[in-house]
SEBADREN-581119 format. One record per residue (C-alpha): residue in three letters; x negated, y, z. Coordinates in Angstrom, 1 decimal, decimal comma. Layout:
REM SEBADREN-581119
ALA X Y Z
...
This chain:
REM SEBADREN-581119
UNK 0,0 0,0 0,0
UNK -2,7 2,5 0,8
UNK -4,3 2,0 -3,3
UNK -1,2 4,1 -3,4
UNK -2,2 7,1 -2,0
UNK -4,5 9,9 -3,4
UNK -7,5 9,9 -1,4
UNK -9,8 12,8 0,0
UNK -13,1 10,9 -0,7
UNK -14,8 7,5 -2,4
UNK -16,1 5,1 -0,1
UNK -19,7 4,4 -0,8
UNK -21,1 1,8 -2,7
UNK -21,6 -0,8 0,5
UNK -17,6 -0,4 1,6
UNK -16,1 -0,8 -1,5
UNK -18,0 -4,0 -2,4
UNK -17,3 -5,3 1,1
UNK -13,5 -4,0 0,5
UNK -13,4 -5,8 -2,7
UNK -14,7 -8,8 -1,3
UNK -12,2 -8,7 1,3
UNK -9,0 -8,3 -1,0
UNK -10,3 -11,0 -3,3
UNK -10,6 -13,5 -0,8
UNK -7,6 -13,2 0,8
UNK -5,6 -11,5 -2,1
UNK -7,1 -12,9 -5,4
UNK -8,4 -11,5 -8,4
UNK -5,3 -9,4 -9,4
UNK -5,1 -7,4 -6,1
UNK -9,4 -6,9 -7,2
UNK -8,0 -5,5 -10,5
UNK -5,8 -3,1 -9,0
UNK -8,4 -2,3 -6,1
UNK -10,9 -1,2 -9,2
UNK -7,5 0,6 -11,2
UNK -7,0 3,1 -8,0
UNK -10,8 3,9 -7,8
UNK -11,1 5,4 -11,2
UNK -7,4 7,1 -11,0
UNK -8,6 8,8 -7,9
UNK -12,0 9,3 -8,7
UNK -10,4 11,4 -11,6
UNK -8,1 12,9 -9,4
UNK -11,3 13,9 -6,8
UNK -13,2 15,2 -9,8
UNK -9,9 17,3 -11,0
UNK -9,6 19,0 -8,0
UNK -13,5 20,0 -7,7
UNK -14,0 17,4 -4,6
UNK -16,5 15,1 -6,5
UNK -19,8 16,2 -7,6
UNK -21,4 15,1 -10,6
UNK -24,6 16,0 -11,3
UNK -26,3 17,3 -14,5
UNK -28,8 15,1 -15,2
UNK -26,8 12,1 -14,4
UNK -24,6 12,9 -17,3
UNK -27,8 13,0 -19,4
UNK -29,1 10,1 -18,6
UNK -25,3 8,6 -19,1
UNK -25,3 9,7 -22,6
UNK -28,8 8,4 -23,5
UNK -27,9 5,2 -22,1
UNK -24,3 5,5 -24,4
UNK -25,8 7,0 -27,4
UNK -28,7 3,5 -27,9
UNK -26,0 1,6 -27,2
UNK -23,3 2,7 -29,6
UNK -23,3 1,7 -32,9
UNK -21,9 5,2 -34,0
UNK -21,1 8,4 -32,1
UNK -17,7 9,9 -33,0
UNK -16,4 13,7 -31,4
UNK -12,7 14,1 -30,8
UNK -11,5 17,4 -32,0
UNK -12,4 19,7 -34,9
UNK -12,3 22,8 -33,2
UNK -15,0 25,1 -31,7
UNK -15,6 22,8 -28,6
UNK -15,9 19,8 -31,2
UNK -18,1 21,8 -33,5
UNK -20,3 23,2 -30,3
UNK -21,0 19,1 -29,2
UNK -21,5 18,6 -32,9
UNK -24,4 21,6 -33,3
UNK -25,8 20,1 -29,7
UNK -26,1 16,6 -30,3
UNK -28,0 17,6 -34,2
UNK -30,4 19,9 -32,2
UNK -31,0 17,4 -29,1
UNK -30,8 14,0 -30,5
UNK -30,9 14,2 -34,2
UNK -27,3 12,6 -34,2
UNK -24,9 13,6 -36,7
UNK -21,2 12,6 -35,4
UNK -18,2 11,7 -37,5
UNK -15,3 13,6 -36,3
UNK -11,8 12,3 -35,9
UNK -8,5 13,9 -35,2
UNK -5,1 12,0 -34,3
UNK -4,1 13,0 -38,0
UNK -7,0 11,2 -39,8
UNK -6,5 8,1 -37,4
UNK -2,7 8,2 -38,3
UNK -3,4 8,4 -42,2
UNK -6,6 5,5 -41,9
UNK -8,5 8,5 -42,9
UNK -11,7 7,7 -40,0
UNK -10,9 4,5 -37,5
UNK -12,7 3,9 -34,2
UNK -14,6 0,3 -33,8
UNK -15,7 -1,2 -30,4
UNK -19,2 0,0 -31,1
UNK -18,2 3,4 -31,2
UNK -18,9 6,0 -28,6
UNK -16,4 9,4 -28,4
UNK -16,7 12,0 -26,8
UNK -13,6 14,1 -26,7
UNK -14,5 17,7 -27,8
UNK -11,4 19,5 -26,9
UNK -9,7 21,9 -24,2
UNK -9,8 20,2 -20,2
UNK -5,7 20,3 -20,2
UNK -5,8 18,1 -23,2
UNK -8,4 15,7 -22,4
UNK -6,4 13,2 -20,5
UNK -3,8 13,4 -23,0
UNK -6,2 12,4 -25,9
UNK -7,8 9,9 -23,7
UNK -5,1 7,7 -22,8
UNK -2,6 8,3 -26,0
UNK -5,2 8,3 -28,7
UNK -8,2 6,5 -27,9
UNK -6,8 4,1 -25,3
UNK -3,4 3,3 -27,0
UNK -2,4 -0,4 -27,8
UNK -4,5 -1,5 -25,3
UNK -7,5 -0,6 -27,0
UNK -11,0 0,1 -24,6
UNK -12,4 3,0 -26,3
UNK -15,7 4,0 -24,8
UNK -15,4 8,0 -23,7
UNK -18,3 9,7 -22,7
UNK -18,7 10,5 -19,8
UNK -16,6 7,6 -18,7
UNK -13,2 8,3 -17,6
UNK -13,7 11,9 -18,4
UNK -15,7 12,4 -14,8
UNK -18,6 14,4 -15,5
UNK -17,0 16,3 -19,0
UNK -16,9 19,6 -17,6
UNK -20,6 19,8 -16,7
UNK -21,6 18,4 -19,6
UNK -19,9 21,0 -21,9
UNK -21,5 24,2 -19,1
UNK -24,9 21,6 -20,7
UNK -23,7 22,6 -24,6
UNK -22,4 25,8 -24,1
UNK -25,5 27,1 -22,1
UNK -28,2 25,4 -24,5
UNK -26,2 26,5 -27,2
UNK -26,4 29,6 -26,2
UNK -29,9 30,1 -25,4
UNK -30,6 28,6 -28,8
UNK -27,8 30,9 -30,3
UNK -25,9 28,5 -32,7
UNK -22,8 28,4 -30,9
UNK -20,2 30,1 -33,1
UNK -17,8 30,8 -30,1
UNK -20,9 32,3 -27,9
UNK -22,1 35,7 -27,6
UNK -25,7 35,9 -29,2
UNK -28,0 37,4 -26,2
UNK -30,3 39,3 -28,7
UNK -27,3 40,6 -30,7
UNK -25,6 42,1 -27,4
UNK -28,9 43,5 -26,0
UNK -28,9 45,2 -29,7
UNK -25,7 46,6 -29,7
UNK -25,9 47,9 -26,3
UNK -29,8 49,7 -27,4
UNK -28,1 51,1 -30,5
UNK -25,4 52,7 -28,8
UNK -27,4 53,9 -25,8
UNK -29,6 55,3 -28,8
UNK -27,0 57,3 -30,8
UNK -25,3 58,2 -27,8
């Protein structure tokens, strides 16, 4: 009854293997299932509400260990975050994504295989939507990075900032070309 509840913290590692023992001894391997299904649903939850840290770096090391392990690397959304992940990943990893968009999947357009790794390059209120209606729908495991969408938020501050600095990023404000602007009009002024 209490996998029910939202909870205020994870358990570390120690008490939830000793909790999972527990339940699957005297519960089975179902009860285990559902044990693991209320972890990641309020792990998400934690994460939502800003009560779970995820750090930087272990998002980078995430996606290495993703990207040698994905046969291809697909980006969710067309749009300027999309595009942003896209310019990223070319400058970063020399990896040039395929995109996808629910209206390409619907017309057979682009497909997603097992192998595949997305990340889904659009707006936080839509993320969960696109993640369990589009990639996960029909029962199909879809690996997201970062899994479960934990971690997504510091890894697009990752983009956006080294995008930035780098000034590629369409939907950024170029450093140089403000200082500029501000010189010239201190100038003429």
């Amino acid at each position: 009854m209490g996998l029910m509840y939202s909870w205020d913290y994870i358990p570390d590692m120690v008490s939830l293997a000793e909790y999972r023992m527990c339940i699957q001894k005297k519960l089975g391997e179902e009860y285990c299932r559902l044990l693991d299904s209320s972890i990641e649903c309020n792990q998400y939850s934690l994460y939502r509400r800003g009560r779970l840290e995820v750090k930087p770096m272990q998002i980078m090391t995430l996606l290495e260990e993703q990207l040698e392990l994905s046969k291809r690397l697909c980006i969710y959304g067309c749009g300027n975050i999309g595009h942003a992940i896209e310019k990223w990943l070319i400058r970063n990893y020399n990896v040039k994504p395929v995109f996808i968009t629910t209206e390409s999947l619907k017309n057979g357009e682009s497909s997603i295989d097992v192998d595949d790794l997305v990340i889904i390059g659009v707006s936080e209120k839509h993320q969960l939507d696109v993640m369990n209606n589009v990639l996960r729908s029909g029962g199909t495991r879809t690996k997201v990075f970062p899994y479960n969408l934990i971690g997504m938020r510091e890894f697009l501050h990752i983009v956006e900032y080294d995008n930035w600095t780098h000034d590629v990023g369409g939907m950024y404000i170029s450093l140089n070309e403000y200082e500029k602007t501000i010189t010239k009009a201190h100038v003429e002024n």
